[in-house]
Every structure is written in C-alpha cells, then in structure tokens.
C-alpha positions as CSV (number, residue, x, y, z in Angstrom):
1,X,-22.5,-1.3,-5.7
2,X,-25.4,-1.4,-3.3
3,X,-23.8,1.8,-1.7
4,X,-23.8,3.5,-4.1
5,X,-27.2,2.7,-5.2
6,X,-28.1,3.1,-2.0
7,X,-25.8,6.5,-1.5
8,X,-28.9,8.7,-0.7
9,X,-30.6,6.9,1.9
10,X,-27.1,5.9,3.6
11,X,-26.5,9.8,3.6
12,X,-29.7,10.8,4.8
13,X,-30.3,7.9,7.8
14,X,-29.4,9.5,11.1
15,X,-27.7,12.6,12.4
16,X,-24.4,10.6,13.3
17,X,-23.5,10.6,9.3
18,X,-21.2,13.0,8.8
19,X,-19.5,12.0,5.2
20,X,-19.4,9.0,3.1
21,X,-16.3,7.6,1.1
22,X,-16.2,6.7,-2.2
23,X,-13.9,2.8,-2.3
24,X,-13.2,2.8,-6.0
25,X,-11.4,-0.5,-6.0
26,X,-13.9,-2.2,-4.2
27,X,-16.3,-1.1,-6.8
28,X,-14.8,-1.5,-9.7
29,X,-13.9,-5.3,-8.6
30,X,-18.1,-5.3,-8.0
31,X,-18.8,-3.7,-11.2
32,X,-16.6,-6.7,-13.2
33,X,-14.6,-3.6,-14.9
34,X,-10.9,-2.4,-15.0
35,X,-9.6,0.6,-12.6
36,X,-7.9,2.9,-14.7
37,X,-6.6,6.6,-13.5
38,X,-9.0,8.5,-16.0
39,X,-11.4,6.8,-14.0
40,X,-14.5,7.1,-16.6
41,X,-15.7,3.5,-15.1
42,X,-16.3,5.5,-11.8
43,X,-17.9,8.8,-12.9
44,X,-21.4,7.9,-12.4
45,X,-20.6,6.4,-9.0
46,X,-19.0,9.7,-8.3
47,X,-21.5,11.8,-9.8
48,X,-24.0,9.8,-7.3
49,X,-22.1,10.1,-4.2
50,X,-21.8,13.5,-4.2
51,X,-25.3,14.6,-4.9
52,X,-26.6,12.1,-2.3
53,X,-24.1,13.3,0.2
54,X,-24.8,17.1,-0.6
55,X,-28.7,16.9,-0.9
56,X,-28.0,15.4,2.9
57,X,-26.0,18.3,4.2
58,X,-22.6,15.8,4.8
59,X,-19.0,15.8,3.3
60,X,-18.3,13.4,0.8
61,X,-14.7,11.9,0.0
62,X,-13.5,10.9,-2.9
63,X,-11.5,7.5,-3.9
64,X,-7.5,7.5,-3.3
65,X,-5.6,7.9,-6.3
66,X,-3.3,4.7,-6.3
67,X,-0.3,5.6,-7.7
68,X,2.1,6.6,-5.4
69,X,4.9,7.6,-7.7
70,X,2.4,9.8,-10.3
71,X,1.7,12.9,-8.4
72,X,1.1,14.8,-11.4
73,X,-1.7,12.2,-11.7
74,X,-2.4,13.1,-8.5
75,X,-3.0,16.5,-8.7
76,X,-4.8,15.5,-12.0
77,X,-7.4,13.4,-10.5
78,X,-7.6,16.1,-6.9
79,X,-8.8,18.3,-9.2
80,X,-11.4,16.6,-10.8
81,X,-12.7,15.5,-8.0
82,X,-13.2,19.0,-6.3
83,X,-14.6,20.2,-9.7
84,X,-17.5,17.1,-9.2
85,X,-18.1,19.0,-5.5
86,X,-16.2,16.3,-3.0
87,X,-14.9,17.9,0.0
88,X,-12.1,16.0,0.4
89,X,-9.6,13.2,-1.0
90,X,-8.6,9.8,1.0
91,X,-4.6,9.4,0.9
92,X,-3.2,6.3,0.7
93,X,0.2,7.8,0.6
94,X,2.1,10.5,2.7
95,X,3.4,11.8,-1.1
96,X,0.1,12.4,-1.8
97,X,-1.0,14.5,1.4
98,X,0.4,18.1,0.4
99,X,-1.5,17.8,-3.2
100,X,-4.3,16.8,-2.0
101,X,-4.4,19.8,1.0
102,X,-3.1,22.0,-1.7
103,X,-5.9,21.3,-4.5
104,X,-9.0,21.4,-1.9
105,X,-7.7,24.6,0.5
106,X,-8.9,27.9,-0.8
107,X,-6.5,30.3,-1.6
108,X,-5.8,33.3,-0.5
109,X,-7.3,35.1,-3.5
110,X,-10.2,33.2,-3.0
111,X,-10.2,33.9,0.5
112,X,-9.9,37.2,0.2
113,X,-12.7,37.6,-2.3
114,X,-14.9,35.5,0.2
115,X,-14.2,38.5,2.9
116,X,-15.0,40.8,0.2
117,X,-18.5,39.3,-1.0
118,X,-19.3,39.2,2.7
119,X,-18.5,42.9,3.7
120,X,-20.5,44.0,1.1
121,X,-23.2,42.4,1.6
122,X,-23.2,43.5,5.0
123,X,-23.1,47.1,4.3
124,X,-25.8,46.7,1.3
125,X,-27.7,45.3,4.4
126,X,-27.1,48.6,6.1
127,X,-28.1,50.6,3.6
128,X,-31.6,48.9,2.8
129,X,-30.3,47.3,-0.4
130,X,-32.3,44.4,-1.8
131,X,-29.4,44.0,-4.9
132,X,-26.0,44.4,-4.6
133,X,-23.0,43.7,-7.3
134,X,-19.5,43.7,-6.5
135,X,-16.4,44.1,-9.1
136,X,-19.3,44.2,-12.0
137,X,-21.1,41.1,-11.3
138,X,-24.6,40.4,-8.9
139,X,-24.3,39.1,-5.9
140,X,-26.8,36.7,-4.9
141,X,-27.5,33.7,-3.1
142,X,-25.4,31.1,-4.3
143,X,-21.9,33.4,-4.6
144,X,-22.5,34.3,-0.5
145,X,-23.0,30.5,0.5
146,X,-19.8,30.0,-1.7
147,X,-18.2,32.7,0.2
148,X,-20.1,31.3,3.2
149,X,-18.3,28.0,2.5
150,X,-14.7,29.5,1.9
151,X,-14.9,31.0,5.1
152,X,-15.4,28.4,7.0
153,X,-12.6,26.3,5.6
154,X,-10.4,29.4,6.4
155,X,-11.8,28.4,9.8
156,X,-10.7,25.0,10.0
157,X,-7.3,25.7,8.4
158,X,-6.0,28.5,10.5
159,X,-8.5,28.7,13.8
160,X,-11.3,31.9,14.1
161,X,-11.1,34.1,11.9
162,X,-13.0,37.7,12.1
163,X,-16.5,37.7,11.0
164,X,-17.6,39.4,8.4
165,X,-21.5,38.1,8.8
C-alpha cells in the first residue's frame, strides 16, 4: 500500500526508473480485501500507478491476470488495462504471452494511420500550414504524440522503420 501511495515519488526519484509494476496480490493481501478478476478492489491502485508513472515519463505494468486456464479473462482484463494507459502486462503464464502481445501491439491499421498522421503533417509543415485535418478530423497535438507513440512501438516490434518525422 505505501507504493502505491507513494507511486509518484517512487516514479519520479532518479533517472534509473524506467517502469513500475503493479503486484495486485500483494496488495490486495495489504488492503484486507478479496482478489477477484473484475478487479474493482484494485482500480484506484491502478488508476494511481499509471498517472504517477506517466506524469514521470516511465512505462508502467500492470498486475498478472491469475488464471491460467481463462484466457478469455485474459484478454478481458489486457484490455482494460491498456484502456487505463499501462504499457504493458506481467505474465505469469506462457498461455498468457500471445494475448497479452496481441492486445498492447498496434495494428497494422493503426500503424498505418500513424504513418499517415505523420506524412501529413510533414507536408502541411512544407507548405506553411499552421492547421491541418486528415480523413475529416484536426490534427493536433495529442493525435501526432499518439502517432508519435505507435511508431515507436512499430520500432521495437519489427527493428527501424522509415521515418516519417
């Protein structure tokens, strides 16, 4: 519990922290409460960990999901936890490895689109352009650090790829 209190100051204490982990067992045991795979008794915690870790510039992992038979539970809880904004999922099973890569990789739609936000705003830098939309819809800061971010998991999952910056 003191981590998690803590989350933002563990985050934020020297360089060498690069993510944090969210134990969910040990927690719950701390927090005198039952582990259940909704996990409602560990969304604050969650909630915490991730905007400590993110207001601090590092990954942030989420808890394993325990049931190594359930992998529709699996995939259940993956994606909640992506939707919260953790970068990644601990595995305490091999039969849990390929949902968890499969849930948190972009895809290639996304990917694509992540090329595509990029190359126009490259050539609306070309042309002077202070606002720029693509398919209908503005393009702005946060939707080119999104596209920013795809990019560079691209990156990690297949090597360089060709820049678009």
């Amino acid at each position: 519990t003191m981590g998690v209190e803590n989350a933002f100051l563990i985050a934020g204490c020297d360089e060498r922290v690069v993510g944090m982990v969210l134990g969910a067992e040990d927690l719950t045991a701390d927090l005198r409460c039952v582990r259940t795979k909704e996990g409602a008794e560990i969304l604050y915690c969650r909630q915490r960990l991730v905007t400590a870790a993110r207001a601090c510039g590092v990954d942030v992992y989420d808890t394993p999901f325990t049931d190594v038979e359930d992998i529709e539970g699996l995939y259940k809880d993956a994606r909640f936890a992506k939707a919260l904004g953790f970068t990644g999922k601990v595995s305490i099973s091999p039969r849990h490895v390929e949902g968890i890569n499969e849930v948190f990789s972009p895809t290639q739609a996304e990917i694509d689109y992540a090329h595509e936000v990029m190359e126009t705003i490259r050539i609306a830098k070309e042309q002077g352009k202070g606002v720029v939309s693509l398919r209908g819809k503005m393009i702005d800061a946060p939707i080119v650090e999104r596209a920013r971010q795809v990019i560079e998991m691209e990156k990690a999952m297949f090597g360089e790829v060709e820049d678009d910056e």
